[in-house]
C-alpha positions in Angstrom: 92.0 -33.9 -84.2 88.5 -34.8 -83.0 85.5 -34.3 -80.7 85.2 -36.0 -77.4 81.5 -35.8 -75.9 81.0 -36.4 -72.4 78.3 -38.8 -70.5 75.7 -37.6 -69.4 76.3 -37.7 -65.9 74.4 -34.0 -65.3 72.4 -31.6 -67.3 75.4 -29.7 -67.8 77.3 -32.7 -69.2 74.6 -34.0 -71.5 74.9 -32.9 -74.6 78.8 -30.6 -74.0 81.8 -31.8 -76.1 85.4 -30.8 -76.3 88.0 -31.2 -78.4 90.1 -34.6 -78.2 93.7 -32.6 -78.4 95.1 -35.4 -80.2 97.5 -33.3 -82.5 99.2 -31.7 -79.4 102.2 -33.3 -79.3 102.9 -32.8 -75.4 100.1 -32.0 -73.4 102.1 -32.1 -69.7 104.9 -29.3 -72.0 104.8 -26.0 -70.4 104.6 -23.1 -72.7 108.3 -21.5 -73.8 109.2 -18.6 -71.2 111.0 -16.5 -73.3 107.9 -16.7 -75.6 105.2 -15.6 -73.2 103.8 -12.3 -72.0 101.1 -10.8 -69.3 97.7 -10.3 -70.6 95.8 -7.5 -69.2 92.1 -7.2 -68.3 90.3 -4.3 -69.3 86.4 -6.2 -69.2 85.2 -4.6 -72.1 86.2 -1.1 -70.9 88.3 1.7 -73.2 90.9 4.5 -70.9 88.2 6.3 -69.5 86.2 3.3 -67.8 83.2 3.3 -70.1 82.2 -0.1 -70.9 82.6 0.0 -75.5 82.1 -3.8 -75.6 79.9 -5.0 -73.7 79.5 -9.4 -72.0 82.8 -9.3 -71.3 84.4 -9.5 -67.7 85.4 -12.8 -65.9 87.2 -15.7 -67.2 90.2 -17.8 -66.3 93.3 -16.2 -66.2 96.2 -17.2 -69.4 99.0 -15.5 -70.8 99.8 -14.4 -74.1 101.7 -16.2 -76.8 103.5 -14.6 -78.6 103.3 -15.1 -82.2 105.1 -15.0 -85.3 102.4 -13.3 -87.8 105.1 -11.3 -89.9 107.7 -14.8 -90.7 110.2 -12.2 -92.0 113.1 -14.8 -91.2 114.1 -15.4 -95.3 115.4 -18.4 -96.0 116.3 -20.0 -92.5 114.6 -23.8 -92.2 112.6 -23.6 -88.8 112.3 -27.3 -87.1 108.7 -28.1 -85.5 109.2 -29.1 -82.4 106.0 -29.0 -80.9 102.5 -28.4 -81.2 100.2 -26.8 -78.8 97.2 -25.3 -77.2 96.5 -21.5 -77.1 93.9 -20.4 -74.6 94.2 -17.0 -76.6 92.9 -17.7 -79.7 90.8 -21.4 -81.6 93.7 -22.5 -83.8 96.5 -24.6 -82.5 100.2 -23.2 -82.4 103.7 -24.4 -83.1 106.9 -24.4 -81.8 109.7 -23.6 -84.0 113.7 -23.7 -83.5 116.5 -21.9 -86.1 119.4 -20.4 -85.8 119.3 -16.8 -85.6 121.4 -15.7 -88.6 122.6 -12.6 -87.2 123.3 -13.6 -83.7 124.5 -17.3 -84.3 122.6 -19.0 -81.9 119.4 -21.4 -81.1 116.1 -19.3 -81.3 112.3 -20.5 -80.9 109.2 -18.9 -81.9 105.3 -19.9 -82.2 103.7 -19.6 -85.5 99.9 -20.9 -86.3 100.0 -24.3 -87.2 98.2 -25.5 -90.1 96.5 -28.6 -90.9 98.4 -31.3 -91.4 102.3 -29.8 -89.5 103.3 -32.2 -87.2 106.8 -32.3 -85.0 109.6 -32.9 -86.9 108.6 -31.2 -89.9 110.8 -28.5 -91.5 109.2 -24.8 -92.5 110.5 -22.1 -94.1 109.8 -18.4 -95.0 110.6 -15.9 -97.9 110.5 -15.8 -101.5 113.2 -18.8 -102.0 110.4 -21.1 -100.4 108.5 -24.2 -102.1 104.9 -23.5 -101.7 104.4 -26.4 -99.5 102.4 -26.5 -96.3 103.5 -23.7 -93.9 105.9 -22.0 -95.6 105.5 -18.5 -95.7 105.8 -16.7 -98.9 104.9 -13.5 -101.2 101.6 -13.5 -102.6 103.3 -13.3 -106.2 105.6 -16.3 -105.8 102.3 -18.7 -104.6 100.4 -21.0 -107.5 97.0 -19.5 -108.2 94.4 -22.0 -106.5 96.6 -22.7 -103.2 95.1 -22.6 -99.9 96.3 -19.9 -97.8 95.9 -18.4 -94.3 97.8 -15.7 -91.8 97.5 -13.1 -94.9 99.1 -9.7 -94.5 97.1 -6.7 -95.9 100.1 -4.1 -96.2 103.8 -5.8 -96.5 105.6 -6.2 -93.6 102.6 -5.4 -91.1 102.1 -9.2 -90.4 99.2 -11.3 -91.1 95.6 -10.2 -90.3 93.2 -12.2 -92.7 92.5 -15.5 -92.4 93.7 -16.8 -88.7 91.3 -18.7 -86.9 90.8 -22.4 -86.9 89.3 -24.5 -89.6 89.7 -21.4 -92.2 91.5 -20.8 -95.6 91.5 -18.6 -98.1 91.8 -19.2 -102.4 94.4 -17.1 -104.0 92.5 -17.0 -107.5 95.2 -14.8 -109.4 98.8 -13.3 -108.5 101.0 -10.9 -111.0 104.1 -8.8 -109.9 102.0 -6.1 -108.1 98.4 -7.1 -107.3 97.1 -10.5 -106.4 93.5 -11.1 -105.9 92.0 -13.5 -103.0 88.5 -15.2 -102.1 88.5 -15.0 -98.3 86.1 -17.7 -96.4 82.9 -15.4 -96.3 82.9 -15.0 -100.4 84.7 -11.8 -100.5 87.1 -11.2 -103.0 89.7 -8.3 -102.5 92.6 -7.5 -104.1 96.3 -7.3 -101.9 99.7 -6.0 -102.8 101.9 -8.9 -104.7 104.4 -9.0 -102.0 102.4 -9.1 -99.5 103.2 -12.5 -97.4 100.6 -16.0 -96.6 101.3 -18.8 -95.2 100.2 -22.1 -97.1 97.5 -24.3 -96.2 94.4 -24.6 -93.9 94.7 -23.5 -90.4 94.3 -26.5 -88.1 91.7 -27.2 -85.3 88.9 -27.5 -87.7 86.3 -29.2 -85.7 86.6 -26.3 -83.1 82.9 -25.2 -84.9 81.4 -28.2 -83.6 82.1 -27.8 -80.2 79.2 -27.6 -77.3 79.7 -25.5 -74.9 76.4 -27.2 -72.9 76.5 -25.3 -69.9 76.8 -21.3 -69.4 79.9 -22.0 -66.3 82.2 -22.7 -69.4 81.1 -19.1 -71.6 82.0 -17.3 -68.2 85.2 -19.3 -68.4 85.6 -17.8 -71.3 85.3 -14.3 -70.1 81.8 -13.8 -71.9 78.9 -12.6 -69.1 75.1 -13.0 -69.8 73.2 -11.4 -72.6 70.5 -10.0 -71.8 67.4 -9.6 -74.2 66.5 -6.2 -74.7 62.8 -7.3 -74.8 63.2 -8.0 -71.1 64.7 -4.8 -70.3 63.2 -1.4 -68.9 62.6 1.0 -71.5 65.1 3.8 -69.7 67.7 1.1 -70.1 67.1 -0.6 -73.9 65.0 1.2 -77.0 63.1 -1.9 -77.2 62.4 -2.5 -73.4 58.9 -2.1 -71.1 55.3 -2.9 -72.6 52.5 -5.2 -71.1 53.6 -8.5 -70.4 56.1 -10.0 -73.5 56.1 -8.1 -76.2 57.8 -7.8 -79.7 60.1 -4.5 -79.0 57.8 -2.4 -81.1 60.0 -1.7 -83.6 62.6 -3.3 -85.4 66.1 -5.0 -83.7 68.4 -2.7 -82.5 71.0 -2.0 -80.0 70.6 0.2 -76.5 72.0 2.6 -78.3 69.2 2.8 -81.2 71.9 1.3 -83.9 69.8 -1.4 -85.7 71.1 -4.7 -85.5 69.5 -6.5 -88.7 70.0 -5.8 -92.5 72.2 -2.3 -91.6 75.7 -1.4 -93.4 78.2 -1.4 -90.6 81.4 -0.9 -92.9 82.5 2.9 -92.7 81.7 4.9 -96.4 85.4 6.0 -97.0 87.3 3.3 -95.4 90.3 3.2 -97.3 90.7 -0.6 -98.2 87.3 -1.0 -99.5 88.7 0.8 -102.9 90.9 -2.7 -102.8 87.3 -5.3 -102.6 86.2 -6.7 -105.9 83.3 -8.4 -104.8 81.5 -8.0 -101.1 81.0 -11.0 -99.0 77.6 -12.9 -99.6 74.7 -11.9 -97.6 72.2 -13.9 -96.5 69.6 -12.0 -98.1 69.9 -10.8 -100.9 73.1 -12.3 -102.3 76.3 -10.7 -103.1 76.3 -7.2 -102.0 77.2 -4.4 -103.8 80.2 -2.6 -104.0 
């Protein structure tokens, strides 16, 4: 797991790196069949056609992996077989074998694969687990101060915190009924005890230092241009027209008037923010409140 940088053989080269793929065990290994599914476009755009995100259209075309976030498979050793890349997401993913309990026969799935799994290592789920590295287990039955990732938020729903690469969370505390986590932005929140992590550090770290260093390989990405609202008509963008550059006029915002700096995005009455102990750190005046 490294960074390879190119030479600088253009201005498009100079300066780009991309990752060595040195933990993929096969790289010439098609993806599993079974374990693969068609991935829709929809460039940015809801049921009706109205564009909701917008930069996004293009990009090469991949299918979907499909992925074990729930590990609801209790006490069946799973044999890594391979690891590999996922065009869908940063983290790396691995290929796992067991015998189905209730049908008897060889199954594979793709879970995230942590720092550290390699091929031929065993991993299990459920509460009979060891808390070694990427077992899967209720958040009661883990040793405060493990790293964890793939976190559920309800039981059963799969994991939604912590998935991308390079991240882990800190379970601080764990009872019967409530255990309480720091996720990797500062935030501590507080999650149903048998709710289900994984152990250890999701893998790909060094994906954060990655240069793109030219903008063909963000389209490949399926990201289009942004376009400074500064440079922008004012029929178009709230901040747009004036004599020659100007600064907007007024402070950062989107073309829809939302302002972009310094504003609460998080709904009032979300539910799940009755379950956050301490917000996330901000960068200017510290920890926010709750």
């Amino acid at each position: 797991m490294g960074i390879r940088f190119y030479k600088p053989t253009s201005p498009g080269r100079r300066g780009a790196s991309v990752s060595d793929f040195a933990e993929i065990t096969d790289r010439k290994k098609k993806p599993e069949k079974n374990l693969l599914q068609r991935l829709k476009r929809h460039g940015g755009r809801n049921h009706h056609g109205k564009i909701t995100a917008r930069h996004r259209g293009g990009g090469h075309k991949r299918m979907y992996r499909i992925i074990d976030f729930k590990r609801r498979i209790d006490g069946v050793p799973m044999l890594v077989t391979h690891i590999e890349y996922d065009p869908n997401r940063s983290a790396r993913i691995a290929l796992c074998e067991f015998t189905c309990p209730k049908e008897g026969k060889l199954t594979k799935c793709y879970i995230l694969a942590p720092n550290g799994l390699k091929a031929g290592m065993t991993v299990m789920s459920g509460p009979g687990a060891e808390p070694t590295l990427g077992n899967c287990l209720p958040l009661r039955f883990i040793p405060a101060g493990t790293d964890i990732h793939n976190i559920e938020m309800q039981p059963g729903r799969g994991g939604q915190l912590v998935r991308s690469a390079g991240n882990s969370a800190v379970l601080n505390a764990a009872e019967k009924d409530w255990a309480q986590i720091t996720l990797p932005s500062g935030e501590v929140r507080r999650l149903p005890g048998e709710c289900r992590a994984t152990i250890g550090q999701v893998g790909n770290s060094d994906h954060q230092n990655i240069v793109l260093g030219k903008a063909g390989r963000k389209r490949w990405l399926g990201r289009r241009p942004h376009v400074r609202g500064t440079a922008m008509n004012p029929i178009a963008h709230p901040m747009g027209g004036g004599e020659g550059r100007s600064a907007g006029g007024r402070h950062p915002c989107s073309p829809t008037g939302k302002l972009a700096k310094g504003g609460n995005t998080r709904k009032r009455r979300k539910p799940s923010s009755k379950a956050i102990i301490r917000r996330r750190k901000s960068r200017r005046n510290g920890y926010k409140k709750v």
